[in-house]
N, C-alpha and C positions, 0 to 999 in steps of 0.2 A: 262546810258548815259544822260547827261545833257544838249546836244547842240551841233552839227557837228563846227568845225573851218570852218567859210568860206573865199575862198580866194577873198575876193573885197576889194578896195579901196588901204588902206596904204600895207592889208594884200598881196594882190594881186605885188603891187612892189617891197615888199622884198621876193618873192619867185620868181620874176624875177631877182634880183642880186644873190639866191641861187644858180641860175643855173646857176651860172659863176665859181662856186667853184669848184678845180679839182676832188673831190668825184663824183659830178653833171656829170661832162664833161666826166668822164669812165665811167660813167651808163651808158650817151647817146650811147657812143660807145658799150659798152656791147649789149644793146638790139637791135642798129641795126645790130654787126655781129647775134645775134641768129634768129632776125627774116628774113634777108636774102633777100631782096626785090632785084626783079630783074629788069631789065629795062622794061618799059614799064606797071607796075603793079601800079594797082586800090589801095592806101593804104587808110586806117583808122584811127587817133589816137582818140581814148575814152578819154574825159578829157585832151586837148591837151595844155591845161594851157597857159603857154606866149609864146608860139610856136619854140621851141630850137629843139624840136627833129623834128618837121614838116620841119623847116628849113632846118637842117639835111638830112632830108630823102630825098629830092627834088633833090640831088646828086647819089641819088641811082637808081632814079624810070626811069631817063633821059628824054626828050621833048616828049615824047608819054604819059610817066604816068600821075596820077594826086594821087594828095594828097589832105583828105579830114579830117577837125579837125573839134567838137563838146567840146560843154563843159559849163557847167549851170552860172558859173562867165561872165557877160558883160566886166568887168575889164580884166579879162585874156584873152579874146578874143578881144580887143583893145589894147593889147600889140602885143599879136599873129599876127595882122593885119599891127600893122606897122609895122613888123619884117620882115614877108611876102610878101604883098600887092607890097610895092615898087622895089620888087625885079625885075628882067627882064623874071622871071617865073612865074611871079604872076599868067598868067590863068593858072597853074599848081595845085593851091591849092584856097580847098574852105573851108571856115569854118563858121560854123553856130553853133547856139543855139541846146543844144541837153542835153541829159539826158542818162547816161549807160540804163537806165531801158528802155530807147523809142527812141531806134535808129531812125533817124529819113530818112532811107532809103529802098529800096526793099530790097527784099530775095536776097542772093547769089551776093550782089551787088560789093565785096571786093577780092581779092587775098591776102590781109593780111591785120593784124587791131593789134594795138599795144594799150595797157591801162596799164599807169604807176602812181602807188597812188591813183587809182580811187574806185576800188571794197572794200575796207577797209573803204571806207566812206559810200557805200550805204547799204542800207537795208535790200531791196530785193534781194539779191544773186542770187539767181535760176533765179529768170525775168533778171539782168543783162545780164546770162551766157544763159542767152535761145537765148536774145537778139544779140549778137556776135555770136552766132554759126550761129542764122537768116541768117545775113546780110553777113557771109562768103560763096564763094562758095567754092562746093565741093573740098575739096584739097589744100582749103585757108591754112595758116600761120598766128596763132597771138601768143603773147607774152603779159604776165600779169606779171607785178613788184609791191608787196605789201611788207612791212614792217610786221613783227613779234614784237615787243614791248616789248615782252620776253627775248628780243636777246638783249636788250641795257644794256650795263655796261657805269655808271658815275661814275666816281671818286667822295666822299666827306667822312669827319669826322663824321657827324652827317648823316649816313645813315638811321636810322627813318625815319628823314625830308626827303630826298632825294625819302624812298621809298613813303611816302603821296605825294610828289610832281607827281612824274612822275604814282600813280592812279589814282590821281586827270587828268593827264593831257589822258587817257589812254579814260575820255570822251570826247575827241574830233573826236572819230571815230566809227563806228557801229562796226566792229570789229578786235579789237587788237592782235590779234593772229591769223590773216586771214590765213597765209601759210599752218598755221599746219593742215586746217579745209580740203584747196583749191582741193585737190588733190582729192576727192573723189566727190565734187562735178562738180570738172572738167568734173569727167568721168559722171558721170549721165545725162550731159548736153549734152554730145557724143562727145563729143573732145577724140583724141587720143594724149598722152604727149610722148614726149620726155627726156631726162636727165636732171633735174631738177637743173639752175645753179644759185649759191650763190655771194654778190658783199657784201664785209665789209667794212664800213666805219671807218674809224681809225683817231681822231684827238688828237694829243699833245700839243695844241697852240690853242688860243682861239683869232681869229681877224678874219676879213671881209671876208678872204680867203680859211675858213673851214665853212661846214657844220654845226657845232654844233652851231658856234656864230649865225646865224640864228637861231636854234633850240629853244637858250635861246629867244628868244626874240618873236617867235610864244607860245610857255609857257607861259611867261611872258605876253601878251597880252589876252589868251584864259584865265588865272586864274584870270583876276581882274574882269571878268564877269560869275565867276563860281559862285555858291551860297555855294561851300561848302571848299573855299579857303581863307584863311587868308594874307592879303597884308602882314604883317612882317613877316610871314612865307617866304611866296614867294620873297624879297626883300633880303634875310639873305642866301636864297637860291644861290640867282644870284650873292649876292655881294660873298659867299665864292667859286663859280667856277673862280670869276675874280683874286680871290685872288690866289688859286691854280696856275691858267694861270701865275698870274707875279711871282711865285715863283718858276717857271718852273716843276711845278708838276701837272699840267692838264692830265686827259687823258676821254676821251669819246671814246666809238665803237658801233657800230648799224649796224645787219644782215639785209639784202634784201632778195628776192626771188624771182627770175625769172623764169617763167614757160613757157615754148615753147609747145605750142599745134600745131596738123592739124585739121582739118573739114574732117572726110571719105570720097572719092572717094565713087562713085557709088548712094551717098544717091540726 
């Protein structure tokens, strides 16, 4: 690993128009039917990025809950804020500076806590997942959505290239394969899981409106600061997916993995 992608500045406003893509918009829905908030509950979001799902959830939790977001980007959390803030719930939601490794609340603080994209970027694993079991209480609800990287098929003629691209790009997270790991350390951290549910991304058309035309363009960005990436590689790269795109032969797909945990009763 050569360098996490962090989301600030320019990176940070185009993963706020991602989340306008209908891929985006059924995740959100996916994870709040799994994690299930009921009226009046404490929530969490880990990494609550430009605030689509906090927003979201604020229809769930009703005028007694609160919803509380963290997350290490300032950029994301000055989107988050104006998304929020001016809303007529706004003392419904709080969001601060915060880190998965250092929650920055009591024990047993939450009835559910939701982290989507976040644990595939950190480190410490174990400290993250001690951290959320922490701050749930007994018989909390959370939901963890990470990418597997193994799971992604692109289309291209020169798959060589294609597969140096996407190893190259495989260092913008501590780990690329997090699902397959997740499960067992779920359970050592004392979470109890539930049915483990999957969301496939599927795009045939490459414009503002799919998922992947972002994708290209977080690659694109994280490789011209990589030490071991070639600009005309990566350029030859992006021009033959647009080319695909206007020849109506595009196709990209990319596996998620959602993980519905509880926190035990009694503990």
């Amino acid at each position: 690993m050569t360098g996490l992608l962090r989301f600030d500045g320019d990176r940070a406003t185009e993963a706020d128009t991602e989340a306008h893509t209908a891929s985006m918009v059924a995740q959100r829905e996916h994870l709040r039917r799994q994690l299930a908030v009921r009226a009046g509950s404490r929530v969490l979001d880990v990494g609550c990025g430009p605030g689509y799902l906090l927003s979201e959830l604020r229809g769930d939790i009703g005028p007694t809950g609160r919803i509380y977001g963290i997350d290490i980007s300032e950029s994301m959390l000055k989107l988050a804020r104006d998304r929020c803030v001016p809303a007529t719930e706004a003392a419904s939601v709080d969001l601060r500076s915060g880190r998965a490794e250092e929650i920055p609340f009591p024990d047993a603080s939450f009835d559910a806590a939701v982290a989507v994209q976040v644990y595939e970027y950190v480190e410490d694993i174990e400290r993250a997942l001690g951290e959320l079991f922490r701050v749930l209480r007994p018989g909390g609800r959370a939901v963890i959505l990470d990418t597997d990287w193994d799971s992604l098929v692109w289309r291209s003629a020169d798959r060589g290239r294609m597969r140096e691209i996407l190893e190259l790009w495989e260092d913008h997270v501590a780990h690329p394969r997090l699902p397959q790991q997740l499960g067992p350390r779920l359970r050592k951290a004392g979470f109890e899981e539930e049915p483990l549910t999957t969301l496939t991304f599927v795009d045939r058309e490459l414009d503002p409106g799919r998922y992947s035309y972002w994708q290209v363009g977080f690659i694109e960005a994280f490789l011209a600061d990589h030490p071991g990436a070639r600009a005309e590689q990566t350029r030859a790269w992006s021009a033959e997916l647009r080319e695909l795109a206007a020849a109506g032969e595009y196709f990209f797909s990319l596996g998620r993995y959602a993980f519905t945990l509880r926190k035990p009763t009694g503990l």
